[in-house]
FIDRENPA-687072 format. One line per 10 residues: number of its first residue (from 0); their letters; for each residue y, x, z of N, C-alpha, C, O. Coordinates in steps of 0.05 Angstrom, whole numbers, plus 5000, padded with zeros to 4 digits. Layout:
NUM) A) Y,X,Z,Y,X,Z,Y,X,Z,Y,X,Z; ...
REM end
This chain:
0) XXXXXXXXXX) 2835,6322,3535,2856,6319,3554,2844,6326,3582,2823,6314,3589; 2857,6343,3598,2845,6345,3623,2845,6328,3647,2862,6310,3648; 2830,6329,3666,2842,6299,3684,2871,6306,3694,2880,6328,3700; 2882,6281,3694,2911,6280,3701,2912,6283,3729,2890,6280,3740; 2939,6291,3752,2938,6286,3772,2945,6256,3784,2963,6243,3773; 2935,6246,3804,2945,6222,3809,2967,6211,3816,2973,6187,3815; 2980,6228,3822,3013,6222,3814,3023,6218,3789,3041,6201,3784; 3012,6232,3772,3017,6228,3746,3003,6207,3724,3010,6197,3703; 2977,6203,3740,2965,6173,3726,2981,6152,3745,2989,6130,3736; 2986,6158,3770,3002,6129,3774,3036,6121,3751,3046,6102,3738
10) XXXXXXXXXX) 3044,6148,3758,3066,6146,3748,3071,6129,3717,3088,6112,3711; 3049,6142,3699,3045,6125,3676,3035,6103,3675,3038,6091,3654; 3019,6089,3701,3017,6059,3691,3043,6046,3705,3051,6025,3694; 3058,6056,3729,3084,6046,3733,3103,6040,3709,3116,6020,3703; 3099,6069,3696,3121,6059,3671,3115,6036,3648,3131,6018,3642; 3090,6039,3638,3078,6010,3627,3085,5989,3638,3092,5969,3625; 3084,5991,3668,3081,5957,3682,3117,5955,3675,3124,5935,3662; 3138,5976,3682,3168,5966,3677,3164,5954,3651,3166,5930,3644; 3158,5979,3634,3162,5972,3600,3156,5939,3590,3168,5924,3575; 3135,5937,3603,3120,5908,3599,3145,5889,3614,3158,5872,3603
20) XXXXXXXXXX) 3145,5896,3637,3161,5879,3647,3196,5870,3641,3207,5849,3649; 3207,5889,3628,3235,5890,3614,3223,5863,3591,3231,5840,3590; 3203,5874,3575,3193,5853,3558,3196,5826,3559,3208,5811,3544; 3178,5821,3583,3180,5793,3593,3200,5777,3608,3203,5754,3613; 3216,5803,3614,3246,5783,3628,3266,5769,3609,3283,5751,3612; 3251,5789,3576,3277,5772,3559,3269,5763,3547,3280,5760,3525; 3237,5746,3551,3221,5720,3539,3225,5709,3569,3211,5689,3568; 3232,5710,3588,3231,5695,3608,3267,5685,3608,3276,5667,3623; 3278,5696,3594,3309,5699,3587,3320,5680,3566,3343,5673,3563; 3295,5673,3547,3293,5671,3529,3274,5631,3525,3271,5613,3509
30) XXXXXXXXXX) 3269,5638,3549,3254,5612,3555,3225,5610,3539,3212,5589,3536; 3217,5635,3530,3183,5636,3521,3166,5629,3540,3173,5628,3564; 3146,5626,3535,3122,5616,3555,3111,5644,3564,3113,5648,3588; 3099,5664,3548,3087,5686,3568,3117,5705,3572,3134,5712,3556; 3113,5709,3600,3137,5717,3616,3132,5746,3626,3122,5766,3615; 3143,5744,3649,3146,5777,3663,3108,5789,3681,3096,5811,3683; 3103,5764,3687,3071,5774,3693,3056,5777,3672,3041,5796,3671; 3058,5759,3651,3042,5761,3638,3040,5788,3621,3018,5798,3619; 3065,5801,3607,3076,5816,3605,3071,5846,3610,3067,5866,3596; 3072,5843,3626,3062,5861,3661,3038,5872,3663,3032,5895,3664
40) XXXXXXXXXX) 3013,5840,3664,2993,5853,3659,2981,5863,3634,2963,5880,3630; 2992,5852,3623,2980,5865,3587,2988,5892,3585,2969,5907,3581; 3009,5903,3587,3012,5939,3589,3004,5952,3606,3004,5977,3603; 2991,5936,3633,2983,5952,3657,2951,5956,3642,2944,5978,3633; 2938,5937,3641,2917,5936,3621,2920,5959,3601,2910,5980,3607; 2933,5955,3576,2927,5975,3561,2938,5998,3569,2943,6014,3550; 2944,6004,3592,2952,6037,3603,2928,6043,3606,2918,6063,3598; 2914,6019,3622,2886,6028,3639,2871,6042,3611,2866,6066,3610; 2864,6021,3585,2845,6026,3567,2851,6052,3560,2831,6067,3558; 2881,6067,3553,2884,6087,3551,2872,6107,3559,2855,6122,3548
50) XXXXXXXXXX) 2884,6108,3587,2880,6136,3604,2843,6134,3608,2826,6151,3603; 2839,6112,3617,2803,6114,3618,2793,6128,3589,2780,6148,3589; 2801,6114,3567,2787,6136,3550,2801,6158,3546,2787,6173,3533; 2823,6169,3550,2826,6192,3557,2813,6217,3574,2812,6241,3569; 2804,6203,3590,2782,6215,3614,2758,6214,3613,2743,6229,3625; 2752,6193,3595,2717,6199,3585,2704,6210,3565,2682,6222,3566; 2726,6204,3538,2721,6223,3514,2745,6246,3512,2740,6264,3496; 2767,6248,3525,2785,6269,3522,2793,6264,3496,2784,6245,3484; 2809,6280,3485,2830,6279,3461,2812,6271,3422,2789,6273,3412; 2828,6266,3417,2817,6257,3386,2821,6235,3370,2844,6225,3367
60) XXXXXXXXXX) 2799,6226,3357,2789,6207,3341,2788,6183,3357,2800,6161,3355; 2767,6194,3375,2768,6170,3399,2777,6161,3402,2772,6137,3397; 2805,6173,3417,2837,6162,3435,2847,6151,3416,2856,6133,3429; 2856,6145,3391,2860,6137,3375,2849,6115,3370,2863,6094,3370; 2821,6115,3365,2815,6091,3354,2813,6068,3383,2804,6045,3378; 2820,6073,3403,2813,6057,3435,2848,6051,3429,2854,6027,3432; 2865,6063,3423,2893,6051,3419,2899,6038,3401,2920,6027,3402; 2879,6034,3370,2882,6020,3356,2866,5995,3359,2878,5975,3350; 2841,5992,3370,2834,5974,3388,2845,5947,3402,2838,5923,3399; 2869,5962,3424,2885,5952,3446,2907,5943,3422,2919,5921,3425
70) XXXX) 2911,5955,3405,2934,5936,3390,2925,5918,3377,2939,5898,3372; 2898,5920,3367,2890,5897,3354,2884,5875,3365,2885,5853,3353; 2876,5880,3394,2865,5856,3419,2890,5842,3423,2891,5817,3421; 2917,5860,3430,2936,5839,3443,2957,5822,3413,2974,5804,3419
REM end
């Protein structure tokens, strides 16, 4: 993967932080305990783990196994 532009790496952890955050408004809706931050930060996070290995090993095996990783962590 080539490096992204920074508009375009911001742009994708913005959409994580909504995605995350739609999440947590309807456990916050819902009266769950982890809510809209918490939420929030856990996809902002695993955007980060993404795109960083995106940018250090580029496309593959790798990226793959760093996203199966992040699903196994949260």
């Amino acid at each position: 993967m080539s490096a992204l532009a920074p508009a375009e790496t911001s742009a994708r952890l913005l959409i994580a932080v909504l995605f995350g955050a739609l999440i947590g408004i309807n456990r916050d809706l819902h009266g769950k305990p982890a809510g809209l931050r918490t939420h929030s930060l856990v996809a902002l996070g695993a955007a980060l783990a993404v795109l960083a290995s995106a940018r250090l090993a580029g496309s593959g095996d790798h990226q793959a196994d760093v996203v199966s990783r992040v699903a196994q962590g949260v």
